[in-house]
Each structure stands twice: as structure tokens, then as C-alpha cells.
C-alpha positions in Angstrom: 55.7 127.7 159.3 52.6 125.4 158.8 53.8 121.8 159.2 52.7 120.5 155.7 54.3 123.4 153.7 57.5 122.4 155.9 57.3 118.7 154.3 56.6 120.3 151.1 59.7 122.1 151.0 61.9 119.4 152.5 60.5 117.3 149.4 61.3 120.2 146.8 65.1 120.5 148.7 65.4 116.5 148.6 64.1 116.2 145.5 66.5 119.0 143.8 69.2 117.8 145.8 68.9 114.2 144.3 68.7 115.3 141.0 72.1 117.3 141.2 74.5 113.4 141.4 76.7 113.8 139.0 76.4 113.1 135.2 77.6 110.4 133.5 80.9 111.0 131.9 83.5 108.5 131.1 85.3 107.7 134.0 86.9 104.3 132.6 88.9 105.0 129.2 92.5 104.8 127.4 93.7 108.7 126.5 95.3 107.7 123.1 99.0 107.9 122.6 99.6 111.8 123.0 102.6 114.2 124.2 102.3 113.7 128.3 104.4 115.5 130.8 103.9 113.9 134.0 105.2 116.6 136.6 108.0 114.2 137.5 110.0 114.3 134.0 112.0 117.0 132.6 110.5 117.2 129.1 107.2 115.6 127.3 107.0 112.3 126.3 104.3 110.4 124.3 102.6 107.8 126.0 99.1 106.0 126.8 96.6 106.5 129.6 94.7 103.9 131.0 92.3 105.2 133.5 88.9 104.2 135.5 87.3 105.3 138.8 90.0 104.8 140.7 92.3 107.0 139.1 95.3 106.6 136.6 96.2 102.5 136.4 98.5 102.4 133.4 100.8 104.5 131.6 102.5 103.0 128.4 104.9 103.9 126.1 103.6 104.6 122.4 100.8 102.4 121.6 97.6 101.4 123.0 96.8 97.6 123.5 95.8 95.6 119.9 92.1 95.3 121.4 91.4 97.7 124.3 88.5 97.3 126.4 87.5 100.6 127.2 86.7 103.3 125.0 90.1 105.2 123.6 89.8 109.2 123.8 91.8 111.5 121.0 93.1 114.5 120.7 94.5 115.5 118.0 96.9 118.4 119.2 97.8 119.4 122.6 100.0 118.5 125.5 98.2 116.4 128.6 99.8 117.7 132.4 98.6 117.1 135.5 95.6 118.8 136.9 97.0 121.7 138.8 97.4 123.0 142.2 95.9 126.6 143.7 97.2 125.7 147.4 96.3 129.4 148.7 92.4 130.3 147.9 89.6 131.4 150.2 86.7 130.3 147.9 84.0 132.2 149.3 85.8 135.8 148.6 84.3 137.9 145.5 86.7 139.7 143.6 85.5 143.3 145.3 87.7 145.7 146.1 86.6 146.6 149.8 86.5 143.1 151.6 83.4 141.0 152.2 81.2 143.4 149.8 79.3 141.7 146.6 79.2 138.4 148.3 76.2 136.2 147.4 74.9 132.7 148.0 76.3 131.5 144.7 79.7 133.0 145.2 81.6 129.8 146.6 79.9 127.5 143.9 81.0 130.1 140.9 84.8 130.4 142.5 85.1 126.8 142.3 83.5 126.1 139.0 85.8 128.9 137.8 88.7 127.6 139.3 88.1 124.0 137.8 87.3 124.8 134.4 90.9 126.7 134.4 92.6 124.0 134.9 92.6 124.1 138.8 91.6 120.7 140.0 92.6 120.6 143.8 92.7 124.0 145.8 93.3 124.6 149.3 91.3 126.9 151.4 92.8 128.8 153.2 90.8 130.2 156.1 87.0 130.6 155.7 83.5 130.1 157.4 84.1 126.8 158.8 80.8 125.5 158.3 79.8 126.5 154.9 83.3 125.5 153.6 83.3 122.1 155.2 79.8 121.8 153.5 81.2 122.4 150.1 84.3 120.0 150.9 81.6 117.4 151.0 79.7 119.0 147.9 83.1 118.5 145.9 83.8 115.4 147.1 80.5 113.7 145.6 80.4 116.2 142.4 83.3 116.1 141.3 82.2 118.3 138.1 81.1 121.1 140.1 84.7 121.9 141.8 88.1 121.0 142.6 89.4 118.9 144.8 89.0 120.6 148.2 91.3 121.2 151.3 90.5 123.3 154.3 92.4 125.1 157.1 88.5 126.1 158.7 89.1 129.3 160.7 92.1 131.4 160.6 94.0 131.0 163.9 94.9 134.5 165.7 95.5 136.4 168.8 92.6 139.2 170.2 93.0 142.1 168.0 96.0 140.3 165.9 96.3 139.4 162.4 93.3 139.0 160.8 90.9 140.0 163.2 92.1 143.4 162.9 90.3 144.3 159.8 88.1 141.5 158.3 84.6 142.2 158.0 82.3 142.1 161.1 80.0 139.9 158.8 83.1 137.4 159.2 84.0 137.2 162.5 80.1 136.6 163.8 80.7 133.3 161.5 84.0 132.3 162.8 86.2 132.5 160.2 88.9 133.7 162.7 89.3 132.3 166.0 91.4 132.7 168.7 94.4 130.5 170.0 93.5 130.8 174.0 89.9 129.4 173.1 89.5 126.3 175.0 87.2 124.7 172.1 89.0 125.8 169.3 91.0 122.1 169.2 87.9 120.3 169.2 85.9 122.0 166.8 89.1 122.1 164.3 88.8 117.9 164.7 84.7 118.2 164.3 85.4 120.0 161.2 87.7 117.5 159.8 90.2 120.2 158.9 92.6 119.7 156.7 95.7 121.9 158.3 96.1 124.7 160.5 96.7 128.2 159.2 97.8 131.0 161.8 98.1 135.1 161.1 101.8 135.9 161.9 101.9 139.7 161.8 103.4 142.1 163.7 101.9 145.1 161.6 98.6 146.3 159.9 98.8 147.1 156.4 99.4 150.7 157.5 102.1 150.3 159.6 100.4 150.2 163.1 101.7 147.7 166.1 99.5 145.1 166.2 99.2 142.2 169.5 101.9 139.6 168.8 102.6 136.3 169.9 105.7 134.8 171.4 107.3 131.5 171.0 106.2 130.4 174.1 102.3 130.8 173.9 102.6 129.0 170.3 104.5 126.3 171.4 101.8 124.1 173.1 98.8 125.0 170.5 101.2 123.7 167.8 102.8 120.6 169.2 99.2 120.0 169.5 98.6 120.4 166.4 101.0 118.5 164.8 100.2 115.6 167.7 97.1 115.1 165.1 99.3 115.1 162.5 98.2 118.1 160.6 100.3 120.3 159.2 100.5 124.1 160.3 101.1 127.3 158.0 101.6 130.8 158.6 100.7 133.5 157.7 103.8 136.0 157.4 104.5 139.2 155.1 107.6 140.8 157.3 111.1 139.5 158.6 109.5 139.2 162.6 106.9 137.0 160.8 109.1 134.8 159.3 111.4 134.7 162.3 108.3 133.4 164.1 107.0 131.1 161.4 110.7 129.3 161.4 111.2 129.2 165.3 108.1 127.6 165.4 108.2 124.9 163.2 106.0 126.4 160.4 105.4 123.7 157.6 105.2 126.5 155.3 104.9 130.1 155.0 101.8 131.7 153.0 102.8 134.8 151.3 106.5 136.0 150.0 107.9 138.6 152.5 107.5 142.3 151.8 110.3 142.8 153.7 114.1 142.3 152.3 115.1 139.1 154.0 118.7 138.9 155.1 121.0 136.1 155.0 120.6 134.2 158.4 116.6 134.2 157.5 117.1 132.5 153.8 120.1 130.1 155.4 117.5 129.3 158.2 114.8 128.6 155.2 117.1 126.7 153.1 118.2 124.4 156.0 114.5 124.0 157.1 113.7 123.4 153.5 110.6 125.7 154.2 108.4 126.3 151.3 106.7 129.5 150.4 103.6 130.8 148.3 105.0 134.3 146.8 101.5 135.7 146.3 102.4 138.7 143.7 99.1 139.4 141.6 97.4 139.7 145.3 98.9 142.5 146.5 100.0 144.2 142.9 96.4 144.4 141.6 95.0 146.8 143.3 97.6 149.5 142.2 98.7 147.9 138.8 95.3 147.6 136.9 94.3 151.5 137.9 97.4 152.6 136.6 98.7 150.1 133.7 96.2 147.6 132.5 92.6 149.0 132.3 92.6 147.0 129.0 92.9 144.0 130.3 90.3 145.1 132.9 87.7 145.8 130.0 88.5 142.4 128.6 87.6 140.6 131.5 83.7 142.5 131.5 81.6 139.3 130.0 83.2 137.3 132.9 81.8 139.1 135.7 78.3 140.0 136.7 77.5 143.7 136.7 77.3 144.2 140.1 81.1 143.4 140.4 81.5 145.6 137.2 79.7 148.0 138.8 82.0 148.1 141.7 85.4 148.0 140.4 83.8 151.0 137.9 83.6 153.1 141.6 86.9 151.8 143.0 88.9 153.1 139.9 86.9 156.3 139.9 88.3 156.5 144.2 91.6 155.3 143.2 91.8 158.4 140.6 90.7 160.7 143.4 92.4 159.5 146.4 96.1 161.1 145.3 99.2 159.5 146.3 97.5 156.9 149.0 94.7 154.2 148.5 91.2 154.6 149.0 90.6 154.0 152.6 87.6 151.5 151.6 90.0 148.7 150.2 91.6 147.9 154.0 89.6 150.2 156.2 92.1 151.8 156.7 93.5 155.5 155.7 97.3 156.5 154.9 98.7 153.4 152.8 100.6 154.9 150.3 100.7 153.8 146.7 104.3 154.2 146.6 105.0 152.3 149.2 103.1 149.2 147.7 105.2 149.4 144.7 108.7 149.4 146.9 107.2 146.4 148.5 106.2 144.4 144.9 109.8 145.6 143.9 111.5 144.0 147.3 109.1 140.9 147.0 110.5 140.2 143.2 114.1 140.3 145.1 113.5 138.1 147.7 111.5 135.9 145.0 114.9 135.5 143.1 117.3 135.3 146.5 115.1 132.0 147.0 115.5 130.7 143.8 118.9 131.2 144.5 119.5 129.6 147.9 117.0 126.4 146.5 114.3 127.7 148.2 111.0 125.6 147.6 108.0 127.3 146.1 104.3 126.3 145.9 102.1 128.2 143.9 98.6 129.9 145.4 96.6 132.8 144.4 95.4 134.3 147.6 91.6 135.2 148.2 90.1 136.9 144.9 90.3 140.5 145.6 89.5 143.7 143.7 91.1 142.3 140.2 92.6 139.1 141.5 89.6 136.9 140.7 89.4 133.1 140.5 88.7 132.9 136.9 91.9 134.2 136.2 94.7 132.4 138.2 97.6 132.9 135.1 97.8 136.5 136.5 99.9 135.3 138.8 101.6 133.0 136.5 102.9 136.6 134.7 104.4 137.8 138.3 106.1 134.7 138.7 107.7 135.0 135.3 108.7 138.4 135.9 110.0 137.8 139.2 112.8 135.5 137.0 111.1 132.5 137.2 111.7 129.8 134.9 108.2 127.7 133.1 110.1 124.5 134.8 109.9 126.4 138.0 106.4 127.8 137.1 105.1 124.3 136.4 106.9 122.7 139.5 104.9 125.2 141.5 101.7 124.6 139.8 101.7 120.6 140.2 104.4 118.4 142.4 105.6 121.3 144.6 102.0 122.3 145.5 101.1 119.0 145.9 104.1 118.4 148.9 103.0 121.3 150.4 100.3 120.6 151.5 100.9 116.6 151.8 99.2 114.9 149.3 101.7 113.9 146.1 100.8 110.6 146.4 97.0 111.8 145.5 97.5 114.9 142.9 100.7 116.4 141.1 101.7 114.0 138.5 100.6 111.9 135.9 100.8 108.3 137.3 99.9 104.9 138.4 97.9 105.0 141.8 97.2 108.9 141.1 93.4 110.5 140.9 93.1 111.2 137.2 93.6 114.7 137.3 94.7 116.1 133.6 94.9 119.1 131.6 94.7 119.0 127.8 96.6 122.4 126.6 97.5 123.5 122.9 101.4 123.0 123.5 104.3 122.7 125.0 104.3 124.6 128.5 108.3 124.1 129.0 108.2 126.2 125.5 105.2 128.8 126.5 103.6 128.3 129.5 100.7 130.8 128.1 99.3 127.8 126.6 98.1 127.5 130.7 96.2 130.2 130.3 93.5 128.7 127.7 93.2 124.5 128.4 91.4 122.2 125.7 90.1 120.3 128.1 90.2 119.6 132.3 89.6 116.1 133.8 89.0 116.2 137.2 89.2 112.2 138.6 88.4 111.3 135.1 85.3 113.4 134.5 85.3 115.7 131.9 84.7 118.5 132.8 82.2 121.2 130.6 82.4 124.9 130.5 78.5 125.0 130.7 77.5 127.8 133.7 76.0 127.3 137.0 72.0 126.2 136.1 69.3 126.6 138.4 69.5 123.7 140.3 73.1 124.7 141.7 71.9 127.9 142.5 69.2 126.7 144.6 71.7 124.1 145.8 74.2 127.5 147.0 71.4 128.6 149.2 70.2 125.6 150.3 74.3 124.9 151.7 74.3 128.8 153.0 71.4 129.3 155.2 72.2 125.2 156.6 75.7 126.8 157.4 74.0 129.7 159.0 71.5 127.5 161.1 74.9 125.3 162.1 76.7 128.1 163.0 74.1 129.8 164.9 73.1 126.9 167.0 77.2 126.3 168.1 
């Protein structure tokens, strides 16, 4: 490349770059007295909302003051809440059916912008490129329009041939999104990344049944004392009663998906004395069988939402699912023989364990899992419906969603509730949520640390700003 048209294009990237700061919103204001539930209460209560930059630094009963200083916001109807909680995501997934297909440079951005304007205003990655996420950590944290909040676990932690490396794209692992526990530089390049936890693969089994490389207790036991010498907190990733076993002998700070396996007695006395929380991730693994066979309706009404590429491509997985008789397509694991059937036991036995939690005071987060076939990020309240019919109360739901998300991964002194010292994280919904928590599914409005956020889509300057953050991953990830 001639040295002048280098400098030329360095000026157009600075120059683009510089113009994507964030716009000015109100960031210092009073919400007018309104019906508020905090995430700490037990029902709404009206109050006033005094915030500015640095998050929420009054709350007041009733009235505002005679003569405020800052402007006053109204709404006329609607419930304010806390900005919620997604604390299982991998941002840069697209919703395709066969994993790591239909991803493009503006995938991460468009996740994240449609994970905010829904309501979601701190998410936690949960194992992705480590470069290119920790590059969109940074985005988030100076435009604070363009995404949530943003907390990363880096790479997925594993064992040669284990749990994920068995079937994630090859595209994937050249990028490091899953590295293994015996590599002498995986410690330091988890601190170089700033990560913001530790998530490891705990299982035994492939999707289809076949014995996978394990680890015991003792080979984990240095790596995470380690680990939680730094003070970061370690979750696993477990789906079968061995996992869980594992994940609770060694010290897990929580446990990533709801087990597809019946859990006896000792395992949910050993969870309720740990007081270890779990992520149930339904819609996940429910989706792929569930929209083929029962809600192609819903399917249709989701067709302005995604580009035609994606439409395309959920279009060819129902015509394979039709075709591919009592087991899945092989192209949505890579993998032949996993029977439909089976999938629908294991949502059945994932519901029972869901309510033998609730039962034994089990604590629960809430998370979507990566968007996947018809699990997409626009559309988080599909999981919200599993809950529900899992027994779940809207208390419960909305518990999940705010303060209970919020402790699991360590920062309800930040996010979770509405109050003094918290970012000013809010949701404007048209009712009551303890009432009908489908008024989550449609919010008036989302602040996300005060600014308002719009519903406008990404413009051409984000675009160019995906690229510009993917092939600077690359280059950083090729020269490690």
C-alpha cells in the first residue's frame, strides 16, 4: 500500500471514528413522580428520580422539589424498573441454525443494539473471540447508546477435544475463543484481556451421546484457586448430573445452563447449601424443535426483524428439519443421530428440575444463551415464556432479570435496582410487571446510564466502525 493512501485512510478511520462520541442526551434530569419498582421492594411505589452522570443521586417520595434545577422528564403512563440483566450471551453469534454461519462484521454491533433497545442494559458474554469482544467492551463503555453494559469471560476454558472444542466452528478456534487449561499463557493473556470471570465447559458428553475427555478435581484445582487468587469469579458450564457434581466440588460460582439430567436429592441439598445459582437456559435448547413444529407463526412475525440472508437460512433449516424424520438435521451440531424426541424428554426434565429448585430455594439468574437458529437477541422475552411455564412466578421472573443477575455475576452495587449510588439504568414499560410481565416484552423507553436510548438502526458510520473493530481484532489476534 502506497504510503500516502495509508495516511489517507488512517485520516478517513480517525476521522469517522471521532465523529461516532456519543450524542447529547440528557444525562442530568428529575424522572417526574411515577410508579417505580426498584428491584429491591415487593410492589411499585411512586416516587421521584433525581439523576446526572454519575448515576441515580436521589429518590424521593411523591413530589419533586418546589424549584428543581434540572430539567423534569414525564411520562404519562407506565411503570419505571431497573435496566435488566442478560448474564448468559455470546454477542457475536447470529441467530443461524448451523453454528458460525451468516456471521458478518456488523453482527456484534446489531446484537448489542438489539439487546439494549429491549430493555437489556448490562449483558455478560459469555465466551467469545477475546480480542474483538474486549474491543467492543471498550466500544460500550464510551458509547453508551450503542450497547449494554458489557462483561466478558474472553475464551471458553476446556480440555483437548472437551467441551466446546468438540464441535465449534474451525473459524472459532483459529481466533481463540476456546483455549485450553494446560496452556502456560492462558493466565496471563486472561489478565491482558481484563476479563471479567472465568467460564469453563463441564461436559462429560457430546450432544449425541458420545464420551467426551473429562477433567478431574485434581487438574482443576490449581487453575481455579488461581483464578479466584485474582478475584474473579468462575462459572461452568454444565448440562448433566457428572457436570454439576464437578461444577460443586470445585467451587463453581455458578452454573450456566439448567441440567438436562433429573438431579437427585444429594445434588439439589449440595446446591442449596452452596447457595449456587443457575441460568436455566430453556428457549436455547427448545427452539430448534419447537418453532418447526408449533410456532411458524410466530416465526413469520419476526421476518422485518431479520435480514434476508438469515430469512433465507432458517427458510432451508425448516425445509431439512421436515425431511430429516425423527432426528435433527445433522448441520445444526455437526453431528448425526440426535433424536427429536429425546430433546423434548430433556425440555420436559429441565421444567422439573426448574421447579425442584424453586422448591429447595435455589437461586436463579436469568441469561439467554448465544442467539441460535430462532433464539435471537432481539427477542430475549422467549425465554421469559419458558420460565413462566416452567412455574415461575413474575416476582421470580423479575428477580432473575434485575438483582439476582446482578449478584451473579458481582456487581449489585452497579446494576439491578433503582437507587442512590446506582448507574441509571431504567426501563419505562406500559404496566405493572408483578400484574403481566408481557408488558417486558414491548418497553416505552430504555435508559442506559441516563441516556436515552433511540430505536433508530445502525447508520453508516457504525457500520464502518464494525469493520474497522473486526479486521483490528484480526491483525491482534494474528500477531499473538
Amino acid at each position: 500500500m502506497h504510503p500516502s493512501f495509508r495516511s489517507t485512510l488512517l485520516l478517513i478511520v480517525i476521522g469517522l471514528l471521532s465523529s461516532c462520541s456519543s450524542p447529547k442526551t440528557l444525562t442530568s434530569f428529575w424522572m417526574a413522580p411515577m410508579p417505580v419498582w426498584d428491584g429491591v421492594s415487593a410492589q411499585v411505589q411512586t416516587v421521584s428520580i433525581h439523576v446526572n452522570s454519575q448515576g441515580i443521586i436521589d429518590v424521593i417520595a411523591q413530589n419533586l422539589p418546589a424549584l428543581p434545577t434540572d430539567p423534569v422528564v414525564h411520562y404519562q403512563s407506565g411503570v419505571l424498573i431497573p435496566g435488566l440483566i442478560n448474564a448468559h450471551i455470546h454477542l457475536l453469534n447470529p441467530p443461524s441454525c448451523k453454528p458460525g454461519k451468516g456471521f458478518v462484521p456488523t453482527t456484534p454491533l446489531t446484537n448489542a443494539r438489539q439487546v439494549l433497545q429491549s430493555g437489556f442494559t448490562t449483558v455478560a458474554d459469555m465466551g467469545s473471540w477475546p480480542d474483538l469482544v474486549v474491543s467492543y467492551k471498550t466500544l460500550f463503555s464510551k458509547r453508551v447508546d450503542l450497547g449494554p453494559r458489557l462483561l466478558i469471560a474472553g475464551p471458553i476454558v476446556t480440555i483437548p477435544g472437551g467441551y466446546p472444542e468438540n464441535w465449534i466452528p474451525s473459524e472459532a478456534k483459529k481466533v481463540g475463543a476456546v483455549r485450553f487449561i494446560n496452556d502456560p499463557r492462558l493466565l496471563d493473556d486472561l489478565k491482558r484481556w481484563q476479563v471479567d470471570y472465568i467460564k469453563m465447559g463441564m461436559q462429560e458428553v457430546s450432544f449425541g451421546g458420545k464420551e467426551l475427555p473429562f477433567y478431574s478435581e485434581e487438574n482443576l484445582k490449581s487453575f481455579i484457586d488461581q483464578v479466584h487468587h485474582q478475584g474473579k469469579k468462575f462459572f461452568a458450564h454444565a448440562l448433566t448430573r457428572q457436570g454439576y457434581a464437578l461444577a460443586l466440588g470445585s467451587n463453581a460460582d455458578g452454573i450456566l445452563h439448567g441440567s438436562h439430567e433429573l438431579l437427585d436429592e444429594k445434588t439439589l441439598n449440595a446446591m442449596a447449601q452452596k447457595n449456587m445459582p443457575v441460568i436455566p437456559t430453556v428457549w436455547v435448547w427448545k427452539n430448534a424443535w419447537d418453532v418447526p413444529e408449533n410456532d411458524l407463526d410466530q416465526m413469520y412475525g419476526w421476518r422485518d426483524q431479520v435480514s434476508k440472508k438469515q430469512w433465507d437460512q432458517w427458510q432451508l433449516y425448516l425445509n431439512d428439519y421436515k425431511n430429516s424424520g425423527d432426528s435433527f438435521p445433522s448441520s445444526l451440531v455437526d453431528e448425526e443421530g440426535i433424536k427429536k424426541n429425546l430433546a423434548q424428554q430433556k425440555h420436559r426434565i429441565l421444567q422439573k428440575n426448574i421447579q425442584a429448585w424453586k422448591e429447595a430455594g435455589i437461586p436463579f439468574a436469568f441469561g439467554t444463551d448465544a442467539p441460535f437458529c430462532f433464539n435471537t437477541a432481539f427477542n430475549s422475552f422467549e425465554e421469559i415464556r419458558e420460565l413462566k411455564k416452567a412455574g415461575l412466578s413474575n416476582k421470580d421472573v423479575l428477580n432473575m432479570l434485575t438483582q439476582n443477575a446482578a449478584r451473579f455475576l458481582g456487581i449489585e452495587n452497579q446494576a439491578g435496582s433503582i437507587q442512590v449510588g446506582r448507574k441509571a439504568d431504567m426501563v419505562v414499560v406500559l404496566g405493572d410487571p408483578f400484574a403481566d410481565i408481557h408488558v417486558l416484552e414491548k418497553p416505552v423507553a430504555v435508559y442506559r446510564e441516563g441516556h436515552l436510548i433511540t430505536k433508530a438502526p445502525l447508520g453508516l458510520k457504525e457500520k464502518f466502525l464494525s469493520v474497522y473493530l473486526l479486521v483490528k481484532a484480526f491483525l491482534k489476534t494474528v500477531v499473538s
